[in-house]
C-alpha positions in Angstrom: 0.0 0.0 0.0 1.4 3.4 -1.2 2.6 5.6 2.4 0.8 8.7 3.1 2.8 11.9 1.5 4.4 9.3 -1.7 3.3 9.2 -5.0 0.5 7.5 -6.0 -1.9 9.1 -3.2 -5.3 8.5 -3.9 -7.1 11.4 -5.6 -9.7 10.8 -2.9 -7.2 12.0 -0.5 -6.0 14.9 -2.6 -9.8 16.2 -3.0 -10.3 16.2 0.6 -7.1 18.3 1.1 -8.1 20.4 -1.3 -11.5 21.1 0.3 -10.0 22.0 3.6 -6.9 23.9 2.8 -7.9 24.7 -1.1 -8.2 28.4 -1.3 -11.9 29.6 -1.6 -13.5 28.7 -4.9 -10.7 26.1 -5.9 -11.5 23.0 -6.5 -9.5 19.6 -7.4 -10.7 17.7 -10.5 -13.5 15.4 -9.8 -14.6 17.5 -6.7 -18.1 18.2 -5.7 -19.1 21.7 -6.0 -19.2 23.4 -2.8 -22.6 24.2 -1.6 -21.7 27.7 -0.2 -21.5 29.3 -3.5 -20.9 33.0 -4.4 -21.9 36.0 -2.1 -25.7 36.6 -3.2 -26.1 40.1 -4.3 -27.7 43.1 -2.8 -29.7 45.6 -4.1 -28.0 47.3 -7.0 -25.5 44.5 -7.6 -23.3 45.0 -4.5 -22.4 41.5 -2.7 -23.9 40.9 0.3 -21.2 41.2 2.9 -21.6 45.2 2.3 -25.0 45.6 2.7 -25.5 45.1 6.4 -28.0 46.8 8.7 -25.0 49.5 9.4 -24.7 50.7 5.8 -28.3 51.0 5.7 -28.5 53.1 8.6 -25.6 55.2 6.9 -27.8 55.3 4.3 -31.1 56.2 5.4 -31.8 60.3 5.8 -31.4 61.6 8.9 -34.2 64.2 10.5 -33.6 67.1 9.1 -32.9 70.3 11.1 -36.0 72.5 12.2 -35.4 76.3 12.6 -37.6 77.7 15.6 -40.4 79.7 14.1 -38.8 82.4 16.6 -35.4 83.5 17.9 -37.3 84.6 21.2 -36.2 82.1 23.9 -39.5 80.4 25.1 -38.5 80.8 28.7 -38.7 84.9 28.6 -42.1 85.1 27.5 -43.0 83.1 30.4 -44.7 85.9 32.5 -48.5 84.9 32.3 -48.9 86.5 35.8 -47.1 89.4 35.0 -49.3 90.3 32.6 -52.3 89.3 34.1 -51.8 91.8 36.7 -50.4 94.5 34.4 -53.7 94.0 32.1 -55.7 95.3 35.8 -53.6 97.9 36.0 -54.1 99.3 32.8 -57.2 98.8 32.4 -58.2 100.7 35.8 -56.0 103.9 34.2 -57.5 103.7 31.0 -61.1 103.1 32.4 -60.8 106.0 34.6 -59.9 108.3 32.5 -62.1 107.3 29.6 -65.0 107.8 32.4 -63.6 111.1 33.3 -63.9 112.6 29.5 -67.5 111.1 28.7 -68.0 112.8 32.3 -67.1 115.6 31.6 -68.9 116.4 28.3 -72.6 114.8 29.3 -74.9 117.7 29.5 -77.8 115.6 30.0 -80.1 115.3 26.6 -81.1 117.4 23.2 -78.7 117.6 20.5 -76.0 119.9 21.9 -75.3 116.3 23.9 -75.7 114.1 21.4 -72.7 115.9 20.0 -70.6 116.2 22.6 -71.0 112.5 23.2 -69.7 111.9 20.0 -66.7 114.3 20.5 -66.2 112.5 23.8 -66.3 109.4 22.2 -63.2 110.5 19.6 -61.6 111.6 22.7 -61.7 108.3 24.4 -61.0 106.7 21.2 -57.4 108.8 20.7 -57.0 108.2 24.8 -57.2 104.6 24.2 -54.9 104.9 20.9 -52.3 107.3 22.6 -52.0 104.3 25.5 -51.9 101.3 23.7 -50.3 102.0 20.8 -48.6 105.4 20.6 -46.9 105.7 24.5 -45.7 101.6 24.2 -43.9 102.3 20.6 -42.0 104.9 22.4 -41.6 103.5 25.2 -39.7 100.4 24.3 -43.1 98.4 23.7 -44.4 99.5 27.7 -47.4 100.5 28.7 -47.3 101.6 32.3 -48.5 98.5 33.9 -46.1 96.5 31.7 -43.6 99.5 33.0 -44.2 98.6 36.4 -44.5 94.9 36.3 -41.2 94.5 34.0 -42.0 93.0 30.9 -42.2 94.6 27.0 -44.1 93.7 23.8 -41.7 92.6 21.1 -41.6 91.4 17.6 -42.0 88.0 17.3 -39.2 88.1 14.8 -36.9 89.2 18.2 -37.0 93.1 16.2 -39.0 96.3 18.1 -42.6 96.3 17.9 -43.7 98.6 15.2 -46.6 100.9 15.4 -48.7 98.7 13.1 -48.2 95.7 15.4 -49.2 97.5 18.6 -52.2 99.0 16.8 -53.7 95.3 15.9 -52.8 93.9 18.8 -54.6 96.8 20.9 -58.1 96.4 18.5 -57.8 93.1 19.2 -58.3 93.7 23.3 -61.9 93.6 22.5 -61.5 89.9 22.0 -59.4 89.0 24.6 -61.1 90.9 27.1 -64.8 88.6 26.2 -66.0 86.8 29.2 -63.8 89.1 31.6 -60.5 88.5 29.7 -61.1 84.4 29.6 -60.3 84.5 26.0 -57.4 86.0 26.4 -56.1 84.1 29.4 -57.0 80.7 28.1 -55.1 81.4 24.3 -51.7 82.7 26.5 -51.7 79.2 28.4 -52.3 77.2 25.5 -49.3 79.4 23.2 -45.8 78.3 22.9 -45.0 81.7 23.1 -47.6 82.8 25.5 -49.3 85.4 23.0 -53.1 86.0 23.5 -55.1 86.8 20.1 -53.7 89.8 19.6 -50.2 88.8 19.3 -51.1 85.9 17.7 -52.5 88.6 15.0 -49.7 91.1 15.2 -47.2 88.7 15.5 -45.6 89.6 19.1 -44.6 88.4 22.1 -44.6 90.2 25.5 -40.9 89.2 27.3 -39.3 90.3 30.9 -37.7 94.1 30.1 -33.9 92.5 30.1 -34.8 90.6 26.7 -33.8 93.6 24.3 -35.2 93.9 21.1 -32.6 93.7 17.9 -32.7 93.7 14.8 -34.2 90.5 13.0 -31.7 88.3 11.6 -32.3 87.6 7.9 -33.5 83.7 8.5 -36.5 85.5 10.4 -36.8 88.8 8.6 -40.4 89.4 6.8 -41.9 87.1 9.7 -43.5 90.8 11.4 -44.5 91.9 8.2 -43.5 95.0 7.1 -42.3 97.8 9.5 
């Protein structure tokens, strides 16, 4: 019988040695074809050893960056009780003195009264304008219960308040102040950025005084409207 390593070695013997220490894919004559057979293929013809759950994640978009719909940080327009109080101080200084013209100009009835009430009416009208809108947008966006309390009306856009934006937002006191300034209360808790219908519609934001307003930056300009 021929000894293992001399010629004449079975090819039996050879094939097995070529299975186990054969590099991949060869094969000796009269082998059997190996069952593991070529990498199967991936999507778009790449083998399958480089499509692994780590390529795909690679692969798949990421979430893309969201830009705040403001530059004003959430946390300074958190004054809700601020501005509860401020809103019953201004309104007691504006009442008053809106009950002081129309006061002063009622002479009873007839037609000289009926025109004086209008007159009074115009007065309390440009009293109401002058201290909601005119006195705030010269005033850094204060009226004087904001003045006293500490907080400001800004743009929403982190700019100054212009005169346009104070003027909706004071019309708009008519609404918030329905069912004894529930509307209004219940819109500010329920707003990211604590705005009642008013700023909602102007586009503002009442912040502590120490929050500046500057000039928007361009991502944000045209967000006011213009000013």
């Amino acid at each position: 019988m021929p000894q293992s390593g001399e010629p004449g070695q079975s090819w039996q013997t050879g094939q097995q040695t070529g299975q186990q220490t054969g590099r991949p894919g060869q094969e000796w004559p009269g082998s059997v074809p190996s069952q593991a057979g070529p990498p199967d293929s991936a999507p778009g013809g790449a083998p399958s050893w480089a499509w692994t759950g780590e390529s795909q994640a690679q692969q798949r978009p990421g979430p893309m960056p969201v830009r705040p719909i403001s530059p004003v940080n959430e946390k300074d327009t958190r004054v809700t009780g601020r501005r509860v109080v401020q809103y019953i101080i201004d309104y007691v200084i504006t009442a008053i003195v809106a009950a002081v013209i129309m006061w002063a100009l009622d002479r009873g009835t007839g037609a000289t009264n009926a025109v004086l009430l209008l007159v009074g009416a115009i007065l309390v009208a440009a009293w109401y304008f002058w201290y909601w809108v005119y006195r705030p947008y010269h005033a850094n966006g204060r009226s004087l219960g904001m003045q006293l309390l500490g907080i400001h009306v800004i743009s929403k856009d982190g700019g100054r308040a212009s005169m346009m934006q104070l003027f909706i937002r004071g019309i708009l006191l008519i609404v918030d102040t329905f069912f004894w300034g529930l509307v209004g209360w219940v819109t500010i808790i329920c707003s990211r950025y604590r705005q009642r219908v008013g700023d909602h519609a102007a586009k503002t934001v009442v912040v502590r005084t120490r929050v500046e307003a500057t000039p928007a930056r361009r991502e944000y300009a045209g967000m006011a409207g213009s000013r």
